[in-house]
N, C-alpha and C positions, 0 to 999 in steps of 0.2 A: 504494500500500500504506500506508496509515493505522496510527497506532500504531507505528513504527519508531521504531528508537535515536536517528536523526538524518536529514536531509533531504538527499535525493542523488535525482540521475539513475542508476536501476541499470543503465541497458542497455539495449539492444534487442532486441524480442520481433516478430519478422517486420519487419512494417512499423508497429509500436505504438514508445513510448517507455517504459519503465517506472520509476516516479516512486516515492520512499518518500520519508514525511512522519511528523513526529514526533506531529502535530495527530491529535486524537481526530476517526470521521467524525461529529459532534456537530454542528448548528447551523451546517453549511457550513465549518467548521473546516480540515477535510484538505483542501478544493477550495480557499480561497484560498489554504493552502500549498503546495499544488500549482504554481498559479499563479505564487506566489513566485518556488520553485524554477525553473521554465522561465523568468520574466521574467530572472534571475540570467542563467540560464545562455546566454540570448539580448542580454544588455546592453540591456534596456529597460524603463520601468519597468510596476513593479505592476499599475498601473490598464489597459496595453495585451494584456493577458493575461485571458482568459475563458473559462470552461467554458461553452460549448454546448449541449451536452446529455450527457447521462450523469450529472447531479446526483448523483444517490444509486445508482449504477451503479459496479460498479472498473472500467470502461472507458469513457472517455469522450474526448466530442471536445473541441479549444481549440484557439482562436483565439488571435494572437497581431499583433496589428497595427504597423505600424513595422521589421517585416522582412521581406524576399521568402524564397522557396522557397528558393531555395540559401541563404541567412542560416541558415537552420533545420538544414538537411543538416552544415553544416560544422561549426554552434555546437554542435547535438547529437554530431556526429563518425557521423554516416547512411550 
């Protein structure tokens, strides 16, 4: 969600993550705060963290390299 107050993981929507970012969806803007936010919250950095596909989509997929499957479950609280 692009355009929020502030940058947070809101929760979980089935098996999705729901992501708010302060960044405009402008210029790839809100996808590397996206980014951010998920490197943060998974303790790795910036650069191991990518959107996929869903560029210009509010659902998309990412990759996050440097953590296994359960790394992801526990760090998002899944």
């Amino acid at each position: 969600v692009p355009g929020a107050k502030r940058d947070e993981i809101a929760g979980v929507l089935g098996s999705r993550v729901k992501v708010r970012v302060s960044a405009p969806p402008e210029g790839g803007r809100a996808n590397a705060a996206i980014c951010a936010v998920i490197a943060s919250a998974l303790g790795v950095k910036k650069s191991a963290v990518t959107v996929v596909s869903g560029h210009g989509s509010a659902e998309k997929l990412v990759r996050a390299e440097g953590v296994d499957r359960e790394g992801i479950l526990s760090a998002l609280r899944l």
